[in-house]
N, C-alpha and C positions, 0 to 999 in steps of 0.2 A: 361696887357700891353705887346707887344711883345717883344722879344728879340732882335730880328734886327727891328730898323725903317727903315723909307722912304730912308733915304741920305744913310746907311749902304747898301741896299738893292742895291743903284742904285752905290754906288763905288764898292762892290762887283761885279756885272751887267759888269759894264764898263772893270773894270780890267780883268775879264774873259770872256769877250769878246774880246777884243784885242788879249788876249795870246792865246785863243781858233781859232781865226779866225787864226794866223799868224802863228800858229801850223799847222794847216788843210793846209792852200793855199800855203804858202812860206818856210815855215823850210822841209820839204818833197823833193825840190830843192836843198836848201845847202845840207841837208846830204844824196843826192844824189851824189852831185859833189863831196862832202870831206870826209862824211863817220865820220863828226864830229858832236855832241850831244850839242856844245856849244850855239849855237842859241837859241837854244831850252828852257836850261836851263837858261840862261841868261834872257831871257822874263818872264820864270815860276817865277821866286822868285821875280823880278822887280813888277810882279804883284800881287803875296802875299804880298811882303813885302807893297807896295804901301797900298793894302787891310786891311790888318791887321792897318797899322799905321794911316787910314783914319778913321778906326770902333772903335778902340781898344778895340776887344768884341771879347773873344775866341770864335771859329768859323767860326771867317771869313775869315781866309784863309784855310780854309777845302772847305768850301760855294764858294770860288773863283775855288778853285781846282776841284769841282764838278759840277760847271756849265762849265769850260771852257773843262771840260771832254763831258760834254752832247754835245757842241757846237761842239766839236771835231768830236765823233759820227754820228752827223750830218753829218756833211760834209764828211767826210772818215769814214764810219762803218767797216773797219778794220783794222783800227790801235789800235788793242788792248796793243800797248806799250806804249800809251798813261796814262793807269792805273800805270804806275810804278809814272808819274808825281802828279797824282791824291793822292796816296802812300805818296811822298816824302810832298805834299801841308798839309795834317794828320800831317803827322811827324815834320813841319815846324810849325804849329797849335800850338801842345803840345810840344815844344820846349820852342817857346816864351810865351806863358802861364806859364810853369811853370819857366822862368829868370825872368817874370816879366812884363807886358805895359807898366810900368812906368819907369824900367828897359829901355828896349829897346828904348822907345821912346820919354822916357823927359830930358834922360840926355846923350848929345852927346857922352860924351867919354863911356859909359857904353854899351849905345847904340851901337857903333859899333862893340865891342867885343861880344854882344848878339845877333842880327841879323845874325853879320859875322857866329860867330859859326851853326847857326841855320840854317842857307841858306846851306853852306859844310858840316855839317852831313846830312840834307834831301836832299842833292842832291849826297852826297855818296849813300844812298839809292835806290834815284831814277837811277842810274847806276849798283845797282847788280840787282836791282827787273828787271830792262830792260835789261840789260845782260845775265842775267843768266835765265830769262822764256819767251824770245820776240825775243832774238837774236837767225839768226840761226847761227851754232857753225863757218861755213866756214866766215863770216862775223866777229864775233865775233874773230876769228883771225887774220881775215886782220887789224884789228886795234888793232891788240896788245896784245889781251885777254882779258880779267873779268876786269883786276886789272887796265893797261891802258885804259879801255874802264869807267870805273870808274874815275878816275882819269880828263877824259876828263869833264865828267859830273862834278865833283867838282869847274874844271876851269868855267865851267857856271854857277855856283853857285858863284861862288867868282866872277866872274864880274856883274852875276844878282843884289848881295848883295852889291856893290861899285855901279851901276847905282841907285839900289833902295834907299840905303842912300843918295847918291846926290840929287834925285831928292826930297828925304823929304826935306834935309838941305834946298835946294832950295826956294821950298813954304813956310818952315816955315822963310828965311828971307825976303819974300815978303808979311807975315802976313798972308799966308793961312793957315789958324789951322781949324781943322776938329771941328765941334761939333758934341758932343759927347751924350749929355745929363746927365754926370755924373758929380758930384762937387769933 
């Protein structure tokens, strides 16, 4: 039997594609004009976290991070600063696996301290790995250096991670609950 079924396959699918598409066509524009990373991250984790809490099958938000990486490629084959995101999606994976599914996503108050935490550490990440091997340095100063340019990224992870939890609370008080296949 596989690891991921049909409905995993197509929430991963969908979730990375959204973040993949809006990464490629529209966030290229904002952080043209403001030279800020928050968009970016905000979408990235909105749609692991969505991913992960649809599957709940370590994996799937690496599988999310890695198709919205290909999608990305696609469309722009050289935004290779794309990979710190792909990086950060890993890092966000093995986070929440090792707090817990059941953890993050059966018990609201638990849940949001384990998400929270997981979105701001993988999205510190994904701000040194694009920082410090993607940025060039005269850019990478105009916004502050390493630490602010970091920093920015974190704040799109803290709001990725507030959208993505609302929007589970949400479905789950309209009775959307993902099957799973597991008892």
């Amino acid at each position: 039997m596989p690891y991921f079924n049909t409905r995993d396959i197509v929430a991963i699918s969908m979730c990375a594609a959204v973040w993949g598409v809006l990464a490629s066509a529209i966030f290229p524009i904002f952080f043209t004009l403001t030279n800020l990373p928050i968009l970016c991250e905000m979408t990235a984790f909105t749609a692991v976290i969505l991913a992960a809490w649809w599957t709940r099958k370590i994996g799937a938000a690496f599988a999310t991070g890695l198709v919205a990486t290909l999608v990305n490629f696609i469309i722009r084959p050289t935004a290779l600063h794309f990979l710190g995101f792909t990086a950060a999606s890993l890092i966000f994976d093995g986070l929440t696996g090792l707090i817990g599914y059941r953890r993050c996503f059966g018990n609201p108050k638990t849940g949001v301290v384990g998400i929270a935490s997981a979105s701001l550490l993988s999205s510190a990440a994904a701000g040194v790995i694009i920082g410090s091997l993607f940025m060039l340095p005269n850019l990478l100063a105009a916004v502050g250096g390493l630490v602010v340019f970091t920093g920015l990224h974190v704040t799109g992870g803290a709001i990725g991670a507030a959208v993505g939890i609302a929007l589970i609370r949400a479905l789950e008080a309209r009775k959307v609950i993902p099957v799973t296949g597991q008892k």
